[in-house]
C-alpha positions as CSV (number, residue, x, y, z in Angstrom):
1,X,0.0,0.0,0.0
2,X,0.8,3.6,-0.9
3,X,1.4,6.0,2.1
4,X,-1.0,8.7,1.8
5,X,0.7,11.2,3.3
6,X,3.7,10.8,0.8
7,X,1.3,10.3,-2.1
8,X,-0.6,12.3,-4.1
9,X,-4.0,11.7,-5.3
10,X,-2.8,11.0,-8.5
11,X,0.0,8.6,-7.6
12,X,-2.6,6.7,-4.9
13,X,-5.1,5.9,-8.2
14,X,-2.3,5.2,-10.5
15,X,-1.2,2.4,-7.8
16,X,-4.3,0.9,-7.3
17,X,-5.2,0.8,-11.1
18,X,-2.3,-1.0,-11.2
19,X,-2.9,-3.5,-8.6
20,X,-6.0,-4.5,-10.0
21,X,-4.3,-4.9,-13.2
22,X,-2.0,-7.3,-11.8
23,X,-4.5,-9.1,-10.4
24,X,-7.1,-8.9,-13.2
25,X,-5.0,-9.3,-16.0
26,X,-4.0,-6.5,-19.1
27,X,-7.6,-5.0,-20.2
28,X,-9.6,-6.1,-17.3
29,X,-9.1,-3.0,-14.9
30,X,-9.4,0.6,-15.4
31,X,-10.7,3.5,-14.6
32,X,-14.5,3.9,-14.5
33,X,-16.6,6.2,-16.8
34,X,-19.6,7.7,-16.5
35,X,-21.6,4.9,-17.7
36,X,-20.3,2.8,-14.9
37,X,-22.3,4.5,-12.2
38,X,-24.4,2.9,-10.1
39,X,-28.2,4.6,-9.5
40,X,-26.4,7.9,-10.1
41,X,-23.5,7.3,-7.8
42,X,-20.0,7.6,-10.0
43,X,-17.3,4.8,-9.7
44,X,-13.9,5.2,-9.9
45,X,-12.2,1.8,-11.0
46,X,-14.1,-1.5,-12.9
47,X,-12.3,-4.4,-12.2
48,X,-12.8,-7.7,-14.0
49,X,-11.7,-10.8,-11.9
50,X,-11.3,-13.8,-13.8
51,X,-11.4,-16.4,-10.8
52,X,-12.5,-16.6,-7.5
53,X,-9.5,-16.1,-5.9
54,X,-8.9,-13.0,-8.0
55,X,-12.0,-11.6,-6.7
56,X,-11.2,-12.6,-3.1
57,X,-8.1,-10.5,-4.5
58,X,-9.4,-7.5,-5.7
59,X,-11.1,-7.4,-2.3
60,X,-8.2,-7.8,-0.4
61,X,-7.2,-4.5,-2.5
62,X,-10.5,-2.6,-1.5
63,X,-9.5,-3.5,2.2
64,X,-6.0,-2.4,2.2
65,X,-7.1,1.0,0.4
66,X,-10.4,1.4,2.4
67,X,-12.4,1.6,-0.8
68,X,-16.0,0.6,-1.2
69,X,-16.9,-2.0,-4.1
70,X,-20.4,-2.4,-5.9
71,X,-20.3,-6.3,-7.7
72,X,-22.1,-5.9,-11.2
73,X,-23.9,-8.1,-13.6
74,X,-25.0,-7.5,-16.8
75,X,-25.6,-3.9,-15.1
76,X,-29.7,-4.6,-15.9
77,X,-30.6,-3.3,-12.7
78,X,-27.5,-1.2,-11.8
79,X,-30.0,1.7,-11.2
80,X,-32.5,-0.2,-9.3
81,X,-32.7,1.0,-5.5
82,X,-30.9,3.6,-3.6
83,X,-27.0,4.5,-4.4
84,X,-24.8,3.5,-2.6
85,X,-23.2,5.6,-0.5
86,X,-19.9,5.5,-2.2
87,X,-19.0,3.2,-5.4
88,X,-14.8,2.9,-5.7
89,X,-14.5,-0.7,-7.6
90,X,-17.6,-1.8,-9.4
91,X,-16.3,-5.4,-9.5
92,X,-17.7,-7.0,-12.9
93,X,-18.6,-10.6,-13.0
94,X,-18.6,-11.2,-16.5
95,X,-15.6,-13.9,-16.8
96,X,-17.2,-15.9,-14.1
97,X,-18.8,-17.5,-16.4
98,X,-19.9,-20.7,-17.6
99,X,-21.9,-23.9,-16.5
100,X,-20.9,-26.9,-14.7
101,X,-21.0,-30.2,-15.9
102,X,-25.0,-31.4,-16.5
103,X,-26.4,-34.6,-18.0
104,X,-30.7,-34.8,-18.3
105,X,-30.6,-37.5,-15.4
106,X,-29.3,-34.4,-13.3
107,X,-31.0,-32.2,-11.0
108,X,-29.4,-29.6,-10.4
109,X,-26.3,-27.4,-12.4
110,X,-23.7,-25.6,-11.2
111,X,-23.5,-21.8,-13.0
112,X,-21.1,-19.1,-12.6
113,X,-22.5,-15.8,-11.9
114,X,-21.7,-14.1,-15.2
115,X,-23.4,-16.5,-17.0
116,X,-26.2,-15.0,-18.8
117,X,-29.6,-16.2,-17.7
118,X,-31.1,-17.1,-21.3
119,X,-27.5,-19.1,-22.1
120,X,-28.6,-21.4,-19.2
121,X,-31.5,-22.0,-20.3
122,X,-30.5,-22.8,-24.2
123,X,-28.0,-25.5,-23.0
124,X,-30.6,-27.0,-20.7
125,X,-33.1,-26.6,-23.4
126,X,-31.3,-29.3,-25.8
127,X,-31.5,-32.5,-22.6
128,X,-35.0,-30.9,-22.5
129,X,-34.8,-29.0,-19.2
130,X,-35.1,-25.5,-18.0
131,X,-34.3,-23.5,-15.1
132,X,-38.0,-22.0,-13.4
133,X,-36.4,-18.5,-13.4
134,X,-38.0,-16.4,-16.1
135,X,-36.6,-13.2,-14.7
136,X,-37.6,-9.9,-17.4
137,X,-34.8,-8.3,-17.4
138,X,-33.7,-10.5,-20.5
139,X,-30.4,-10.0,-20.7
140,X,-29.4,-10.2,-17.0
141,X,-26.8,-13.1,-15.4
142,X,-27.3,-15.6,-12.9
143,X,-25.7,-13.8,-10.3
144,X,-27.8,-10.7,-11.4
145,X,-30.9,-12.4,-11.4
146,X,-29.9,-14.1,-7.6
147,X,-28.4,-10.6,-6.4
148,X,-31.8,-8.9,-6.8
149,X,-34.1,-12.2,-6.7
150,X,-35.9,-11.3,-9.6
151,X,-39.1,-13.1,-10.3
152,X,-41.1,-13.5,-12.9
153,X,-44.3,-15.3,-14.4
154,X,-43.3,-18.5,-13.1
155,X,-42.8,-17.3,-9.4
156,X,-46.0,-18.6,-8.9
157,X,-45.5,-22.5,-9.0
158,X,-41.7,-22.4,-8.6
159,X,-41.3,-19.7,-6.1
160,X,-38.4,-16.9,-6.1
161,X,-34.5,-17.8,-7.8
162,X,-33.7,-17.8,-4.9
163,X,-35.5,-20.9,-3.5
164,X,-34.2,-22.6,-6.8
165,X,-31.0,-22.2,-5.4
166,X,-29.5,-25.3,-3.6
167,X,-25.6,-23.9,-3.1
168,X,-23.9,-20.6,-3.9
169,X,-20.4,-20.1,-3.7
170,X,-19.6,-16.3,-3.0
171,X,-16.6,-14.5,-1.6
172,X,-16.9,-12.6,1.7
173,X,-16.1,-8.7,2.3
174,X,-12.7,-9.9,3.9
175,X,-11.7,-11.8,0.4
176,X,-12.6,-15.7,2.0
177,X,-14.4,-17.4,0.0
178,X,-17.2,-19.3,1.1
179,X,-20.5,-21.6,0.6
180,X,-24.0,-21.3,1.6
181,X,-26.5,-24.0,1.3
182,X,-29.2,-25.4,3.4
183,X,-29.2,-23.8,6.9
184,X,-26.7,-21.6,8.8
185,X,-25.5,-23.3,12.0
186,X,-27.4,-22.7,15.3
187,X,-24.8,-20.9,16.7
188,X,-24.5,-18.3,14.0
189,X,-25.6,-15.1,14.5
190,X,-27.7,-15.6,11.3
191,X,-28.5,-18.8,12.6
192,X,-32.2,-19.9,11.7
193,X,-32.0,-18.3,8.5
194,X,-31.3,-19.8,5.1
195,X,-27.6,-18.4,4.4
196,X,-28.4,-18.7,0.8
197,X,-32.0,-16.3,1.2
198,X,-29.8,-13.5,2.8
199,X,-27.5,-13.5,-0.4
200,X,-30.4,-13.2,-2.6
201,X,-31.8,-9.8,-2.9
202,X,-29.2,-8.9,-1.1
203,X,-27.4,-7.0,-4.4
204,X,-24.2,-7.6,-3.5
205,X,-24.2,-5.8,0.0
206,X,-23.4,-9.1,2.1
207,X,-20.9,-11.0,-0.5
208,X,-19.6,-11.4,-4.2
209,X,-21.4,-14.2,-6.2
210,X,-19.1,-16.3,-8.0
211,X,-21.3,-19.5,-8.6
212,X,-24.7,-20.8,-7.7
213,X,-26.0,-24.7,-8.2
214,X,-29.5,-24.6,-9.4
215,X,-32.6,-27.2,-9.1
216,X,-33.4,-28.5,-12.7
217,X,-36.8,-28.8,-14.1
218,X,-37.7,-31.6,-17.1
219,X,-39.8,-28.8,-19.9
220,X,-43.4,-29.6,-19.8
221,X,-44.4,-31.3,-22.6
222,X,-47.5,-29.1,-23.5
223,X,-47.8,-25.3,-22.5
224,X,-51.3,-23.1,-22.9
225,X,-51.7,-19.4,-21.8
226,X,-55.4,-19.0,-20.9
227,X,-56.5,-15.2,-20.9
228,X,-59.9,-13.7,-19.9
229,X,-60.7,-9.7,-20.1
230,X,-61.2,-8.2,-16.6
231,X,-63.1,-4.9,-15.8
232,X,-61.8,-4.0,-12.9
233,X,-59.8,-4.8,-9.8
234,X,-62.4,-6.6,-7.9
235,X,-63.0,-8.5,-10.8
236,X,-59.1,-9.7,-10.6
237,X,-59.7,-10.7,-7.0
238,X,-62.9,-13.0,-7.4
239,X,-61.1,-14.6,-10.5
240,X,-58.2,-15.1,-8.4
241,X,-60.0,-16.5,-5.5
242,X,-61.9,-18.3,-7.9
243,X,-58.5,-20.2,-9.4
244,X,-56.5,-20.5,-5.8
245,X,-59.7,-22.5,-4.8
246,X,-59.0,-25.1,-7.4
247,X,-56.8,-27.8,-8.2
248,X,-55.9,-26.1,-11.5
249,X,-52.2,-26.2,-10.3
250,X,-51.4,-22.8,-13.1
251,X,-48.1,-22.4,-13.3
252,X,-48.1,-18.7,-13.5
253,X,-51.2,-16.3,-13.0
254,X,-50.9,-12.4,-14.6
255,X,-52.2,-9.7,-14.8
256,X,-52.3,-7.1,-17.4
257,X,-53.8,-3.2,-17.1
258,X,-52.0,-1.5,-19.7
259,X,-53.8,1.8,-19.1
260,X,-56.4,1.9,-16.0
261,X,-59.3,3.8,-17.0
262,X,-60.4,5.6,-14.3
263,X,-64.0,6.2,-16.1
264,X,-64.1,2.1,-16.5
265,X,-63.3,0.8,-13.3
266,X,-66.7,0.5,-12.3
267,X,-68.5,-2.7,-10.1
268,X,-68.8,-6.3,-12.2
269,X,-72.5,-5.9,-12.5
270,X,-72.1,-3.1,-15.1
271,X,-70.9,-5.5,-18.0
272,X,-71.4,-2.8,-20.8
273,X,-68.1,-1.6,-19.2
274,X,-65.3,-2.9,-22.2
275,X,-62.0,-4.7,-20.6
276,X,-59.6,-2.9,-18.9
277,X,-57.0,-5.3,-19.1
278,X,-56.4,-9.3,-19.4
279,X,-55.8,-11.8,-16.8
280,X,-53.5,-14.5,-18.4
281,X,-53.1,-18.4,-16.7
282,X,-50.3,-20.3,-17.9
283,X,-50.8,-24.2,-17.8
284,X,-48.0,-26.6,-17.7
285,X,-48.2,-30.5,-18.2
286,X,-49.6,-33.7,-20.1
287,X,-51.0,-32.4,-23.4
288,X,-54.5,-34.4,-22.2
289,X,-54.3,-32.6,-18.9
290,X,-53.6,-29.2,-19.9
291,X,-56.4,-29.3,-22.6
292,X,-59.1,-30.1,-19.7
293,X,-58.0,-27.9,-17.2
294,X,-57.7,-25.0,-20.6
295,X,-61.4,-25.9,-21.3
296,X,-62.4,-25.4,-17.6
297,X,-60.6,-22.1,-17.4
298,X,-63.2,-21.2,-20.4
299,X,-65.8,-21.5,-18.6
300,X,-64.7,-19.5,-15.5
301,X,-63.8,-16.8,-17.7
302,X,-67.1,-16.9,-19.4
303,X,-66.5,-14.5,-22.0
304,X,-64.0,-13.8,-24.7
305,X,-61.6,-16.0,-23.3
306,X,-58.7,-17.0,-25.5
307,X,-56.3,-19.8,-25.8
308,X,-53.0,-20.2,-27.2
309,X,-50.4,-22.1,-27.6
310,X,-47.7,-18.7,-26.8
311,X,-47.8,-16.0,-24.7
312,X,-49.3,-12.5,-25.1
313,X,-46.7,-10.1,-26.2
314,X,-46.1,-8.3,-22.6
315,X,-45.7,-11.5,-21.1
316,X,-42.8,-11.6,-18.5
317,X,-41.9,-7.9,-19.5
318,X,-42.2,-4.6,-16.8
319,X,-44.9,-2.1,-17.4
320,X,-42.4,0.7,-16.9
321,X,-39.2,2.2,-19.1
322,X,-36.0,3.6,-17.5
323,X,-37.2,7.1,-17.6
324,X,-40.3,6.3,-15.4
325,X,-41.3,5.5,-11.6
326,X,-41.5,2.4,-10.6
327,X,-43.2,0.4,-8.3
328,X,-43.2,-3.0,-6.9
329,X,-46.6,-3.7,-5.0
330,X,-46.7,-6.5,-2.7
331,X,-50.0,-7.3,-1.0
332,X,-51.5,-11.0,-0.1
333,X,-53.7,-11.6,-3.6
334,X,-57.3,-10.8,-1.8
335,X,-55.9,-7.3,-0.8
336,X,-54.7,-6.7,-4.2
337,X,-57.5,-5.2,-5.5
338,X,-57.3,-2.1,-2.6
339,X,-54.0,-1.5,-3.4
340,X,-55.0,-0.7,-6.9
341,X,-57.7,1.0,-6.5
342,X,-55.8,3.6,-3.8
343,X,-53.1,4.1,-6.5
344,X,-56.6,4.9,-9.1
345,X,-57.8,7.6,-6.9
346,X,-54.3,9.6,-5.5
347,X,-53.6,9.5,-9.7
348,X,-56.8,10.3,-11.1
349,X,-55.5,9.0,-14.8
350,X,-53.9,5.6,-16.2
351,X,-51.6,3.6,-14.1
352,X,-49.8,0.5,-16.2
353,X,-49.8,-2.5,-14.2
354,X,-48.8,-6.1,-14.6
355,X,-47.4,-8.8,-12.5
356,X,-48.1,-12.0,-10.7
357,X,-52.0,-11.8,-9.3
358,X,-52.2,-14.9,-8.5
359,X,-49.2,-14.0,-5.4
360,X,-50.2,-10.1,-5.2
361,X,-47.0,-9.4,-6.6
362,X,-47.1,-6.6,-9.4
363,X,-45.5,-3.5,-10.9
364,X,-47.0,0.1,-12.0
365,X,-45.6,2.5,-13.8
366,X,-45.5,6.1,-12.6
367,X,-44.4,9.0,-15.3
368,X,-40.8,10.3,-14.5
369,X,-42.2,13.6,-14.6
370,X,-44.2,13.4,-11.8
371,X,-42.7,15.6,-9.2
372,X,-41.5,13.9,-5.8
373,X,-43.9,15.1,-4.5
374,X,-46.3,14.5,-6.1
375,X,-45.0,10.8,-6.1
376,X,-44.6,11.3,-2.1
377,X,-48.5,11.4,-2.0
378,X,-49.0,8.3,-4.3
379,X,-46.8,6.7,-2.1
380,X,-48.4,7.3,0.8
381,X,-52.0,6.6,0.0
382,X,-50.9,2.8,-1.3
383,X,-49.5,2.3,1.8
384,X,-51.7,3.4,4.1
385,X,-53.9,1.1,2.7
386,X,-51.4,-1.5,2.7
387,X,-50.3,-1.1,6.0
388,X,-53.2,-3.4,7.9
389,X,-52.9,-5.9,5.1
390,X,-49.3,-6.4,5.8
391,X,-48.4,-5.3,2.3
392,X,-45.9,-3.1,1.4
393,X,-45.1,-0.5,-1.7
394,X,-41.3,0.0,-2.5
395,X,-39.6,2.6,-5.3
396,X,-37.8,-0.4,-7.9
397,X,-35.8,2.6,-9.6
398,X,-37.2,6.0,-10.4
399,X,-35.0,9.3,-12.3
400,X,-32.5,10.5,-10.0
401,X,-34.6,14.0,-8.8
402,X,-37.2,11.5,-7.2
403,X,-35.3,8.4,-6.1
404,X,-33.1,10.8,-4.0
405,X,-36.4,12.7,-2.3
406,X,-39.1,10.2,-1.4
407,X,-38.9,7.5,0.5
408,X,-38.0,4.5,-1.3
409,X,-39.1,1.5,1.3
410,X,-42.1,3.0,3.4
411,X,-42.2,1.0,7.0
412,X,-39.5,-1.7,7.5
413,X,-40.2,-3.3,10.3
414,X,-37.0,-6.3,9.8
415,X,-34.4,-3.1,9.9
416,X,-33.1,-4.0,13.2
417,X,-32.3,-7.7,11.8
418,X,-31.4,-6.2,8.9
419,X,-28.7,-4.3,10.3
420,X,-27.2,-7.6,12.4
421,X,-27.0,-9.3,9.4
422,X,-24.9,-6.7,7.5
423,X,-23.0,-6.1,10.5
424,X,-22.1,-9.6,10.4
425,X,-21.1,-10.1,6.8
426,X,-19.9,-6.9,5.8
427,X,-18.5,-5.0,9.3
428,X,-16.9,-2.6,7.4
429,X,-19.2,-1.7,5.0
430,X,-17.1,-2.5,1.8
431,X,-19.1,-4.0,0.4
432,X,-22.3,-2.0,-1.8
433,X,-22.5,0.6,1.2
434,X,-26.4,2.0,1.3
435,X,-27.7,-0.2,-1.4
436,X,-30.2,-2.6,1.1
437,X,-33.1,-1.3,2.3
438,X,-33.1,1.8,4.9
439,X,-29.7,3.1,3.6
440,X,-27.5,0.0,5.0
């Protein structure tokens, strides 16, 4: 290490540019640029390890230097939550890449974290097999998708990546690395909790992803989407009841309001009302099977329903663009139906919303124009409504002017736990400072 007080500035960056180089290799460190901020917050060195122990490495670096580091993906949702507090090394995991060895009478795969999502899924594809991640962000990693648990349409049957996930190998902020998989031990002070659950979601703030093994799924052998026009948000919640009742088994249940007419959202009983959106069932299975359990979706639609053999074209995709507001609303699926009528009446005009119905688990899109103010107030209607239905309405990314104004997390009860958890992986804060929820 350079001595500061002999150093300038100048000399201090040269030197660590260099280290990194030396670990990284000629081409894979350098200084940062603009577009290698993280939700606003500028970096000053990307870093490219091409092994694990070069990113236990590069860590070792940000420890003798006192810098922060931000791991990165793809970067397909660089921008999603708060900024960090401080972004040194943005660590890229791009040449951690590849997949373990996998036959079709496996279970599980091993993946590296750089490893893009969809490539997974192509090998697996060809011993007819798939991951049940179907994250939206199309282009993102395995790591990526883990880091910030992304769901998507299959969320429903499968649950989160995250409970996919049967062992992750990451390194720790003090360069070790380590494993997680099944439970931590009793003794720990995260003991109780699935190690593995912390580090997803966690977006790098408690450890650097390097690998993850994966439970395996055979494809189905026949796939329908069944969709069926709703009228309004009640509507959604009596369908939805009317499904979880069953023995359907859908493998995915969304919904689509691609512009909420305030004028239309009127009681069930007044069917002159035209659609304000579609509400989409994905069925998974025995060809036989699926065609029955299609033809009874028919009928509880009752009218217009359609089947087909792909998805509609907004299937698995956000309702917002990277200029807007948005929202992740999370609300047990007979609440759901509150929470969007509360964001109808603090907006008084269309709100796009899509997502998983059939968990209470969807997105809206606000326009980036809207003041934060203005935003503030939407914010705070949802959640008073949410807040006896132990529901909760968080800021996914939003333009700079309102992501550093409002709150972006509302009521977080688990802070205190929160904090003992990053106190215990990361007790120097090196590691994504600010990035989890609260500021930690």
């Amino acid at each position: 290490m350079v001595d500061d007080k002999r150093s300038t500035p100048q000399r201090r960056s040269a030197d660590i540019t260099r280290r990194l180089a030396g670990i990284c290799g000629p081409g894979f460190a350098r200084a940062a640029g603009a577009a290698d901020g993280v939700a606003g917050a500028p970096a000053r060195w990307v870093a490219v390890p091409g092994t694990v122990d070069a990113v236990g490495a590069v860590l070792d670096v940000a420890a003798d230097e006192e810098l922060a580091v931000v791991p990165r993906g793809a970067g397909t949702k660089i921008d999603w939550g708060a900024a960090p507090s401080r972004v040194d090394i943005v660590l890229d995991t791009g040449r951690l890449a590849g997949i373990g060895h996998w036959s079709p009478g496996e279970q599980t795969v091993e993946v590296g974290a750089g490893t893009p999502l969809r490539s997974v899924q192509a090998v697996l594809a060809q011993g007819r097999h798939r991951l049940a991640m179907d994250a939206p962000s199309t282009d993102a990693t395995i790591g990526g998708v883990l880091s910030a648990d992304e769901t998507g349409p299959l969320h429903h049957r499968y649950g989160t990546p995250g409970q996919q996930v049967v062992g992750m190998s990451y390194v720790d902020s003090a360069g070790v690395p380590s494993q997680a998989g099944n439970r931590a031990a009793a003794g720990d002070p995260v003991g109780g909790h699935d190690l593995t659950r912390l580090l997803c979601g966690s977006q790098g703030a408690l450890g650097v992803l390097v690998s993850a093994t994966l439970r395996v799924q055979p494809l189905p052998a026949s796939r329908i989407w069944v969709s069926g026009p709703v009228r309004n948000p009640s509507q959604v919640q009596e369908l939805v009841g009317e499904l979880v009742a069953t023995t359907l088994a859908p493998s995915a249940v969304e919904l689509d309001l691609p512009a909420v007419d305030v004028g239309r959202l009127a009681p069930r009983r007044q069917r002159p009302n035209p659609p304000i959106g579609s509400l989409v069932v994905l069925l998974e299975g025995d060809p036989t099977d699926v065609a029955e359990r299609a033809a009874w979706l028919v009928d509880l639609f009752d009218d217009d329903a359609e089947v087909t053999d792909a998805p509609p074209d907004w299937w698995s995709r956000y309702p917002f663009g990277p200029e807007d507001v948005a929202l992740r609303i999370d609300a047990p699926a007979g609440d759901l139906h509150a929470a969007l009528y509360a964001l109808r009446d603090v907006v008084g005009a269309p709100v796009p919303v899509r997502g998983a119905a059939g968990l209470g688990l969807v997105h809206a899109a606000l326009p980036g124009s809207m003041s934060p103010g203005r935003v503030t107030s939407v914010l705070d209607a949802v959640r008073r409504v949410l807040l006896a239905r132990a529901g909760s309405c968080v800021v996914v990314s939003a333009p700079p002017q309102v992501r550093d104004a409002v709150d972006l997390w509302g009521d977080l009860p688990g802070l205190p736990a929160l904090r003992q958890v990053k106190e215990r992986f990361d007790p120097y804060r090196r590691l994504a400072p600010g990035r989890l929820p609260g500021g930690i």
